[in-house]
N, CA, C and O atoms as a GROMACS GRO file, in nm:
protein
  264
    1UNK      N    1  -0.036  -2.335  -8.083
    1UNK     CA    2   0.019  -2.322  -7.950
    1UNK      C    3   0.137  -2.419  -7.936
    1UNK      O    4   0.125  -2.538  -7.967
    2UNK      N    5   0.234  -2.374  -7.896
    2UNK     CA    6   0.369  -2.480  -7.896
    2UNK      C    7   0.382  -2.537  -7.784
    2UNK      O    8   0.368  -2.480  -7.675
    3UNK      N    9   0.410  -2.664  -7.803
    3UNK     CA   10   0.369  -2.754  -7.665
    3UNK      C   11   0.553  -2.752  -7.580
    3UNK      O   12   0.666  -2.725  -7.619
    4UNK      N   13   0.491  -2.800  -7.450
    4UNK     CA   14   0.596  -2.800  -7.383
    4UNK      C   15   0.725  -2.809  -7.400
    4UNK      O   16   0.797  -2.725  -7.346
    5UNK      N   17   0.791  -2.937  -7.498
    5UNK     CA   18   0.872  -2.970  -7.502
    5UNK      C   19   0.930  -2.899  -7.598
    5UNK      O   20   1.053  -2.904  -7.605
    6UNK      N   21   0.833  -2.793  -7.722
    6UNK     CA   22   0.928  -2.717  -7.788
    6UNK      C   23   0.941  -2.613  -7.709
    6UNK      O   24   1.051  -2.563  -7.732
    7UNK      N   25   0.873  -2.542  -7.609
    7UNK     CA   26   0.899  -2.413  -7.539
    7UNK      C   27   1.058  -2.369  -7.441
    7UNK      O   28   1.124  -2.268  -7.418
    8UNK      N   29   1.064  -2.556  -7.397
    8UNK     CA   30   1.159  -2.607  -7.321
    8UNK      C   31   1.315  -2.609  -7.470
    8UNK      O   32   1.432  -2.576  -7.451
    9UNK      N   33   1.273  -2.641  -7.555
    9UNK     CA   34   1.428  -2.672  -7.700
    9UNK      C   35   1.385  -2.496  -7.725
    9UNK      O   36   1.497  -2.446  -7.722
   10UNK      N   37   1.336  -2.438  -7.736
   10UNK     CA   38   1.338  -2.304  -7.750
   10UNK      C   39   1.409  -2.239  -7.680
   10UNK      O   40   1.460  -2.142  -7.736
   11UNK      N   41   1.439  -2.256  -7.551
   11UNK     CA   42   1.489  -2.190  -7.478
   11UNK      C   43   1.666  -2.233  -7.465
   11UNK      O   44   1.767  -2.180  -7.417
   12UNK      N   45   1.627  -2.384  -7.554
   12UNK     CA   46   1.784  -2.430  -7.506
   12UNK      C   47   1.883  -2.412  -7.652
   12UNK      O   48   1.998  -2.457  -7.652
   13UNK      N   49   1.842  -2.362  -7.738
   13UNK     CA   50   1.902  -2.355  -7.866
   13UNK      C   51   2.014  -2.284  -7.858
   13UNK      O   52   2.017  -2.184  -7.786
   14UNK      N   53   2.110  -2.321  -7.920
   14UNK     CA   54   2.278  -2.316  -7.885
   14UNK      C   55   2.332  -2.378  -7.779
   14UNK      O   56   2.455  -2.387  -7.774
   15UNK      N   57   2.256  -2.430  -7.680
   15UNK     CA   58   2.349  -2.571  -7.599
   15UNK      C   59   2.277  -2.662  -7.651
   15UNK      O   60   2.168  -2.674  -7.707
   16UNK      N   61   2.426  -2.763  -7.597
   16UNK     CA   62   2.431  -2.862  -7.597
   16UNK      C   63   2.353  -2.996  -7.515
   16UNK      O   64   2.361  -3.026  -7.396
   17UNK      N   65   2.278  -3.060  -7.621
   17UNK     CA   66   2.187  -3.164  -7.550
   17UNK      C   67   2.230  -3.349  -7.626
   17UNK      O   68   2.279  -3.376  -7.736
   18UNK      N   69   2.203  -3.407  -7.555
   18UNK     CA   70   2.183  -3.544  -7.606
   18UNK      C   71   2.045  -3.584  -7.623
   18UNK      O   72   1.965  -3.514  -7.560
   19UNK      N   73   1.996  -3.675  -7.691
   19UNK     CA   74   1.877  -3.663  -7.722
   19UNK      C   75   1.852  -3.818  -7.780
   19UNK      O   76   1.891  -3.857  -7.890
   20UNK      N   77   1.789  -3.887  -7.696
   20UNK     CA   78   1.745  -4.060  -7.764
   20UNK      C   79   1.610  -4.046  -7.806
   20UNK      O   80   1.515  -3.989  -7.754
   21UNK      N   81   1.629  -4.150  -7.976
   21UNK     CA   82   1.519  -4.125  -8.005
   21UNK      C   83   1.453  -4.273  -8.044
   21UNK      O   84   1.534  -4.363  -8.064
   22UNK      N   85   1.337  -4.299  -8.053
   22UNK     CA   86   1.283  -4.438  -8.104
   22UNK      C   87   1.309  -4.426  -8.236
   22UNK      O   88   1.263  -4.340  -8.311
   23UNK      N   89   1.400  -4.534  -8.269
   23UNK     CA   90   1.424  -4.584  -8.371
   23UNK      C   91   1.304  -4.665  -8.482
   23UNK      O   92   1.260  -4.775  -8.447
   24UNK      N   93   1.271  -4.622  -8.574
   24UNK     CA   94   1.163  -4.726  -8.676
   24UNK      C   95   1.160  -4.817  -8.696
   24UNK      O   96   1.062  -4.891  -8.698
   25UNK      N   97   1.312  -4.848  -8.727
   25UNK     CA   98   1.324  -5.033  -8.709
   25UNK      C   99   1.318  -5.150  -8.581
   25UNK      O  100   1.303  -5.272  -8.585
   26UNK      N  101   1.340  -5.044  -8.456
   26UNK     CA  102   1.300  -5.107  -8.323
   26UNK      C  103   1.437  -5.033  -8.261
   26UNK      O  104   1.537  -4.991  -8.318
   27UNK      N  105   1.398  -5.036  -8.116
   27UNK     CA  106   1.544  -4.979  -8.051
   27UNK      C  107   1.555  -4.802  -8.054
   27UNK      O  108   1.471  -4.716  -8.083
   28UNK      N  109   1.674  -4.795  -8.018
   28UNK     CA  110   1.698  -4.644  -8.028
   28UNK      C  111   1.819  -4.598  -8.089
   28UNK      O  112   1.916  -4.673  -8.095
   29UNK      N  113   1.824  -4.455  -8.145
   29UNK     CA  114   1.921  -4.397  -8.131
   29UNK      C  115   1.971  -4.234  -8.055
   29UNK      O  116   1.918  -4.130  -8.014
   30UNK      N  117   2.075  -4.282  -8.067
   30UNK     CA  118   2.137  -4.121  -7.997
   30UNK      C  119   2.216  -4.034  -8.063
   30UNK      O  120   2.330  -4.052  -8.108
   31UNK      N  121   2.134  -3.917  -8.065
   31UNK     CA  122   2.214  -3.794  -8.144
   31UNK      C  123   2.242  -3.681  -8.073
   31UNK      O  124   2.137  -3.626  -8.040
   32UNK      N  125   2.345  -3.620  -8.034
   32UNK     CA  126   2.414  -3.549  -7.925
   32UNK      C  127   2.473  -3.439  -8.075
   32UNK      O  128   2.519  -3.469  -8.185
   33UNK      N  129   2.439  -3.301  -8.006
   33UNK     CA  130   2.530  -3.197  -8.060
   33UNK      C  131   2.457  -3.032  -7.997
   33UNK      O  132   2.409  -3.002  -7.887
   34UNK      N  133   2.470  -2.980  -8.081
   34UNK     CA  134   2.404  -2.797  -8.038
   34UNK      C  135   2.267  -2.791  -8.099
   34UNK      O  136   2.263  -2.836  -8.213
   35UNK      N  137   2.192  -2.762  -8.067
   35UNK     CA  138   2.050  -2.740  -8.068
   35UNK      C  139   2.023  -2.598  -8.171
   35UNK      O  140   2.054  -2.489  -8.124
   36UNK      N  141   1.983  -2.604  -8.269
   36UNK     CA  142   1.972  -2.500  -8.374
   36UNK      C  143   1.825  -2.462  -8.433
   36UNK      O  144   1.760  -2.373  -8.488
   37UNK      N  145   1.821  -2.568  -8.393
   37UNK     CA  146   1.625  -2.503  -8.367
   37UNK      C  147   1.528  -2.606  -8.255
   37UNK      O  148   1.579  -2.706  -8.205
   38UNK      N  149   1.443  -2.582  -8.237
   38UNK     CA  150   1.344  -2.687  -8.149
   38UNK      C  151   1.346  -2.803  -8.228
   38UNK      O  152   1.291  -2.897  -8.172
   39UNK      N  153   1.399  -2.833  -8.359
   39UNK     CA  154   1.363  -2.954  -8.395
   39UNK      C  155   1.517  -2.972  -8.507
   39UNK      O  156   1.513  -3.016  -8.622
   40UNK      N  157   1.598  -2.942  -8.460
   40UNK     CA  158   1.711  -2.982  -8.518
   40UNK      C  159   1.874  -2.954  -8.433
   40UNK      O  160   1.878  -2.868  -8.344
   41UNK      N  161   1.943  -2.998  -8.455
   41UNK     CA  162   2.076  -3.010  -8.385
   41UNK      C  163   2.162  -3.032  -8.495
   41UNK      O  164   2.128  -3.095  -8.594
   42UNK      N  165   2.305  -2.966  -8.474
   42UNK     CA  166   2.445  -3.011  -8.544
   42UNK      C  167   2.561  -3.042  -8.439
   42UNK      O  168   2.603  -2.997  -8.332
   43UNK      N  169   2.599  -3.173  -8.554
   43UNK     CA  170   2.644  -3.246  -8.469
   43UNK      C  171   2.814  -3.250  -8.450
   43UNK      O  172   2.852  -3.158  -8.524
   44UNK      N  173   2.924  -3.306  -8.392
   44UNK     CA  174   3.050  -3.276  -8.412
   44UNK      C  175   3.112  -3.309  -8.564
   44UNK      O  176   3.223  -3.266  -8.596
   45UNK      N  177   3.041  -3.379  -8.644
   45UNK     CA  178   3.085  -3.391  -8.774
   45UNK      C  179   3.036  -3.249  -8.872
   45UNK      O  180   3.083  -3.236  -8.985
   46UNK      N  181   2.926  -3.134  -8.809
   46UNK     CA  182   2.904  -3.030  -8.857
   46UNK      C  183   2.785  -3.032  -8.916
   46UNK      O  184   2.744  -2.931  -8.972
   47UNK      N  185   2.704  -3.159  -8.912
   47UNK     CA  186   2.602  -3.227  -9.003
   47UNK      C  187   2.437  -3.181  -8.928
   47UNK      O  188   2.416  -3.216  -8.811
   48UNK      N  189   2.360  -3.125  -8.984
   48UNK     CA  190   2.283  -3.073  -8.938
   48UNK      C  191   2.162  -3.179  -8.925
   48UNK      O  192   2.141  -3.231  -9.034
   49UNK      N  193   2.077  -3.227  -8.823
   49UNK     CA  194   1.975  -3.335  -8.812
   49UNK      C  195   1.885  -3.312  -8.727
   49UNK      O  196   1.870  -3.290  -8.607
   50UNK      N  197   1.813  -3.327  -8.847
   50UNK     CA  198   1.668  -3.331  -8.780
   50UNK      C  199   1.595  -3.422  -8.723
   50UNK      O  200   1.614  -3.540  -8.752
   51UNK      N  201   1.495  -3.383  -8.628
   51UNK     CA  202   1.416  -3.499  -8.547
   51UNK      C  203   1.258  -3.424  -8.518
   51UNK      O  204   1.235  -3.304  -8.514
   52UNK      N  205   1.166  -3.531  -8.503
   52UNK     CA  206   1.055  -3.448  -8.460
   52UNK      C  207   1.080  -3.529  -8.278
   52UNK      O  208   1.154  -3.609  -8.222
   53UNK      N  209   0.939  -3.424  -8.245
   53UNK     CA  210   0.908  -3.468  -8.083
   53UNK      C  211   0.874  -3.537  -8.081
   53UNK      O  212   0.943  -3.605  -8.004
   54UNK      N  213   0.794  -3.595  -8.117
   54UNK     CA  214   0.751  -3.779  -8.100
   54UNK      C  215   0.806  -3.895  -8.108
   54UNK      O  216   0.772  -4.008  -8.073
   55UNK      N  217   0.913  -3.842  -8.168
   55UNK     CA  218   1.019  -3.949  -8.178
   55UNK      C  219   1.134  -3.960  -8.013
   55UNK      O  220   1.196  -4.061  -7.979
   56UNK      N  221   1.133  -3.850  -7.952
   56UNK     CA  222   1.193  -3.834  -7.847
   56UNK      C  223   1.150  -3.944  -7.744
   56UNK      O  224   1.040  -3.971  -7.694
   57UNK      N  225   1.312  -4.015  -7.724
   57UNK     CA  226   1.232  -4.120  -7.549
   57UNK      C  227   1.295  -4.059  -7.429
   57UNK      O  228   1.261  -4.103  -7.319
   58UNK      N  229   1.373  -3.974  -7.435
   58UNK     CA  230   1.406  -3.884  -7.341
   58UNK      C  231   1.570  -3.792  -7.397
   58UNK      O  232   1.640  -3.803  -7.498
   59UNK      N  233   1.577  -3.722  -7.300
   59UNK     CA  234   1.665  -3.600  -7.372
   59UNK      C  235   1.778  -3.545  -7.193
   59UNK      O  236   1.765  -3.549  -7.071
   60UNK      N  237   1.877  -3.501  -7.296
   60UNK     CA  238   1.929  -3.445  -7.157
   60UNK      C  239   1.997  -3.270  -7.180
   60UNK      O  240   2.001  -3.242  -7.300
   61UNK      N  241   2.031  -3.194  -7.118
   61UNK     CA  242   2.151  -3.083  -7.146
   61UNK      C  243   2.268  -3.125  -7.131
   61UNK      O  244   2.247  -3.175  -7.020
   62UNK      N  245   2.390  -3.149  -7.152
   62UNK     CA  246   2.519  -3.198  -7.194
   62UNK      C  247   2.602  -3.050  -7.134
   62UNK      O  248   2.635  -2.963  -7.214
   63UNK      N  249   2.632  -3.037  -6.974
   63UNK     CA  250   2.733  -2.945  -6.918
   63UNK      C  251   2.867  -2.957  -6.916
   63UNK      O  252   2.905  -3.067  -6.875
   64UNK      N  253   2.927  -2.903  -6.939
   64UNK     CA  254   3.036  -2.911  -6.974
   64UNK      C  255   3.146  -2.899  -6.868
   64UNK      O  256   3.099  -2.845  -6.768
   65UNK      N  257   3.272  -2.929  -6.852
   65UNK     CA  258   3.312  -2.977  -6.754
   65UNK      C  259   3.420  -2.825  -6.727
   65UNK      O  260   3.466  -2.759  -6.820
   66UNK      N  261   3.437  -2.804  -6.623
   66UNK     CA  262   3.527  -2.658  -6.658
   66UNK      C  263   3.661  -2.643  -6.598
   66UNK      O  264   3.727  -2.542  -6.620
   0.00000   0.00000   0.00000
């Protein structure tokens, strides 16, 4: 059964999200690009990265300005 937060990246795949994650060594990082599956994004360098959900400390959609 797929839990919330992939039902929610399921739906958002091909926009654009930012996405902070807990870092292993302590702290965080942030990886911002297009959403290509529930558990991966490419980013403006074209570089495809993966993340799981547990690693997520919060996330946003990235609208674009028109």
């Amino acid at each position: 059964m797929p839990t919330e937060l992939e039902s929610t990246f399921t739906a958002l795949i091909g926009k654009r999200v930012s996405i902070r994650l807990h870092d292993p060594e302590g702290g965080f990082r942030d990886i911002v690009g297009y959403l290509q599956s529930p558990t991966s994004l490419r980013n403006r360098h074209d570089e495809l990265i993966e993340f799981s959900h547990n690693e997520i400390f919060i996330w946003r959609e990235v609208i674009t300005k028109k």
